[in-house]
N, C-alpha and C positions, 0 to 999 in steps of 0.2 A: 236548536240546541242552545243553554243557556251558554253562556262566555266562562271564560278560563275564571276570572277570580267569585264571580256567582255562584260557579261550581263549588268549589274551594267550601263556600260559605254554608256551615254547618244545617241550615235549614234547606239546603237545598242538594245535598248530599246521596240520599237516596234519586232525588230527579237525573240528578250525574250519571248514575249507576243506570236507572234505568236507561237513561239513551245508550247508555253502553251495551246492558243486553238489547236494545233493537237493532244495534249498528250490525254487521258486517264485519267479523266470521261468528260472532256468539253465537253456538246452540246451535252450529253446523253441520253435527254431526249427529249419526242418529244413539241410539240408548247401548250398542255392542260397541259401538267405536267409541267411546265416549267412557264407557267402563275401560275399556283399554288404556286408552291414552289418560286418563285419571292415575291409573295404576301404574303405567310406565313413566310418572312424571313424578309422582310423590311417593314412589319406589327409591327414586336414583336421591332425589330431596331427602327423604331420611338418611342412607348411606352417606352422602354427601358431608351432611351436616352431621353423621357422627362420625366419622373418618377425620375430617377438621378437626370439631372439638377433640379430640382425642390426639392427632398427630401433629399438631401446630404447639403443643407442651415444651415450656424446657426441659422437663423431662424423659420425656421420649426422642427428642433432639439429642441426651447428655446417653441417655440407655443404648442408641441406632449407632453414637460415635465405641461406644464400647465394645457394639458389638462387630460394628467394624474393627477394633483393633485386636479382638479377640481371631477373626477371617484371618486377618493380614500375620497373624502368629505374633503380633503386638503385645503389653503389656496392659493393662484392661484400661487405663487413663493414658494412653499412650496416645493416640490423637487429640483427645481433649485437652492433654496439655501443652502440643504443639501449636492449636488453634489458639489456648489463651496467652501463649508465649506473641502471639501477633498484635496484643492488646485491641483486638478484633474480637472476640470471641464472641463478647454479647449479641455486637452489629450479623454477625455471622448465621446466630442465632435466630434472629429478627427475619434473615434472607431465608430460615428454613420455615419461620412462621407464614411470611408472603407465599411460598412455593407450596403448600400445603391449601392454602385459599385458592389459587389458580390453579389447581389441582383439582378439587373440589368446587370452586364455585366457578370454574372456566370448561376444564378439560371432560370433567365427565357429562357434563348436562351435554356438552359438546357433540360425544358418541351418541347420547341418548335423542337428539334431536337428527343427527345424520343419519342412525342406521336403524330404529327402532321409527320414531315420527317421518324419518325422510322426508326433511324439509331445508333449509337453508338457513343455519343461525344467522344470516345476515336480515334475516326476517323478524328474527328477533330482538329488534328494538336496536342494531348494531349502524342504523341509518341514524344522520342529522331530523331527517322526514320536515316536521311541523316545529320544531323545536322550539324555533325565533319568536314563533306565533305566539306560545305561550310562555315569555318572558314571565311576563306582570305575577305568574300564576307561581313559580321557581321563586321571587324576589319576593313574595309574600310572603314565601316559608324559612327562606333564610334571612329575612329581616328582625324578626324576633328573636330569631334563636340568637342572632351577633348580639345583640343588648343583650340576652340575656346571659352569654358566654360573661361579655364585660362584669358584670355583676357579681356572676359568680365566679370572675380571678380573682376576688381578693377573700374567697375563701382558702383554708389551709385544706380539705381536702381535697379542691379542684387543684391545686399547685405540687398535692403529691400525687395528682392523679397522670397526669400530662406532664410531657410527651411522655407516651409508655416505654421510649428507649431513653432511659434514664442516662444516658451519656449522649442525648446531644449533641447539649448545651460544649464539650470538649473541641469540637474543634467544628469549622463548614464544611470538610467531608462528613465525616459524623451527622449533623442536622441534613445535607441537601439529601447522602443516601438515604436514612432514616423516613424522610418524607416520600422521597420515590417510591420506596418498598410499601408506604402506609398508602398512599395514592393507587398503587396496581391493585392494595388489596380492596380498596372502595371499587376500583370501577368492574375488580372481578364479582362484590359483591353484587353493584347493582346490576350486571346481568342474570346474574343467580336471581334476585328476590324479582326488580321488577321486568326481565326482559324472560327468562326462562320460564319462570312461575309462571306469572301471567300471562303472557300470550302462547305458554304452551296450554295451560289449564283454561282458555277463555274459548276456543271454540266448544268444549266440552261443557261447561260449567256458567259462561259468559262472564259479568260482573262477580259472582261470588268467588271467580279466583282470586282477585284482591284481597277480601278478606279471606282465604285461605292463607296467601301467603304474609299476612299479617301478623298470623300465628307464631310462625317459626322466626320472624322478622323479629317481635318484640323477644320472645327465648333469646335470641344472641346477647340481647341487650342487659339480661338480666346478672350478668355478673359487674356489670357497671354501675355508675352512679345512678342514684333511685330515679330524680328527677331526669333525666335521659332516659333509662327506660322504660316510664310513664308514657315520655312523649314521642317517644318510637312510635307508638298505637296511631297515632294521629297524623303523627309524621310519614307511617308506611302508607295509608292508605291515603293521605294527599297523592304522595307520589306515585301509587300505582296508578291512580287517576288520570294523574298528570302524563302518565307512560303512557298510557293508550291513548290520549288524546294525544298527543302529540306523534305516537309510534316510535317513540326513543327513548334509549336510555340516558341520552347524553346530559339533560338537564337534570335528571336526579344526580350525577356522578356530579355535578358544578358544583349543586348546593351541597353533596357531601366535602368534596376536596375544598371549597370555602371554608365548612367549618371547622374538617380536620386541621386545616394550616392556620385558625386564627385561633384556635383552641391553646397546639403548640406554643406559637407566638406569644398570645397571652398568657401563658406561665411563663416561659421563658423570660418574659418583659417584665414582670412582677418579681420573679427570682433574680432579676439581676444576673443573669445567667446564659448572655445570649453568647456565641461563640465570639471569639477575638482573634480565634487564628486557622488560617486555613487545614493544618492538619494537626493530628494531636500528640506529633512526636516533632 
């Protein structure tokens, strides 16, 4: 088997993949199980990821509180403006955006792997395993991206792009929550794309679950900045790579929570705008 950064290395990308289909479980199953588990995997992945995109909205967030206050025999803004009365409300928000990701990219793959697959998500990718092993391979992918963050803060669209909780910068409750909540929803993602996807779809399918879940991997990315989801494409499938070899998700959730937090940082550090006070009242 070639080594971790060899792999990595575009001309030898397909040779990856192949040892991937010959390893152990790819193509374990025969042509009925296999149609099965294909469909019960990229069944629960569509629902998944339209229940997210759809319920993670401020506006379905600002629509759920109404209609809460419509139940409770409320006035139809009648919560929402108890909530903005806390100068909370955005942060508030943000917490219904996270809980709709762990929802969707935790909870239901969750059922789908216990009672349908009847398997052990701790099998999917929720171990350290190999992780250490392939440092060099992790450090390859987030070394450029950091230069290339740097670069791009001293653009005006990267400074109004970051942090997406435009209230921060107000105070370090503000920023340290803000980042907790943006960090659960990376490492709910990376079981979603590279622990679930993957090694539910690879005894079926082998290496071509990678780029299956490539697919939907680069979609997320597409209401963000162009150049990010360009490099989503290149970026998923390193890291799917990186996931079976290693057997973990843990290194892909590093390089994300690296870039999330230097992403922040660096606008904040460029706007002049980093917090000065522990709360914001």
């Amino acid at each position: 088997m070639i080594n971790t950064i060899k792999a990595l290395h575009p001309k030898n990308i397909l040779i990856a993949l192949d040892a991937i289909d010959d390893e152990h479980p790819s193509y374990k199953l025969s042509k009925k199980q296999a149609l099965r588990r294909v469909f019960a995997i990229l069944a629960c992945v569509s629902v998944c990821l339209l229940l997210i995109h759809y319920m993670k909205l401020l506006s379905t967030f600002r629509a759920s509180l109404t209609l809460l206050s419509h139940t409770l025999g409320q006035s139809e803004n009648h919560i929402e403006n108890q909530l903005r009365a806390t100068q909370f409300f955005s942060l508030i928000s943000y917490i219904w955006w996270t809980l709709w990701h762990i929802i969707g990219y935790l909870i239901l793959p969750f059922l789908v792997i216990k009672y349908i697959l009847r398997e052990s998500i701790i099998d999917m990718g929720w171990r350290l395993a190999d992780t250490s092993k392939h440092w060099r391979g992790y450090a390859l992918l987030i070394s450029p991206i950091l230069f290339f963050i740097f670069l791009v803060s001293f653009r005006g669209d990267f400074l109004n792009h970051y942090p997406f909780y435009r209230l921060a910068s107000r105070s370090w409750l503000d920023l340290i929550t803000w980042e907790c909540l943006y960090l659960i929803q990376f490492l709910s993602l990376e079981f979603f794309f590279r622990g679930f996807i993957v090694n539910g779809l690879r005894p079926a399918l082998g290496a071509n679950a990678i780029w299956i879940m490539c697919v939907p991997y680069l979609m997320i990315h597409l209401p963000k900045l162009w150049l990010e989801a360009t490099g989503a494409i290149l970026f998923g499938l390193f890291l799917g790579i990186l996931a079976i070899r290693s057997r973990s998700i843990w290194g892909g959730f590093l390089v994300h929570a690296g870039i999330a937090v230097t992403m922040d940082v660096a606008s904040l550090i460029k706007q002049g705008a980093f917090p000065t006070k522990l709360l914001p009242f």
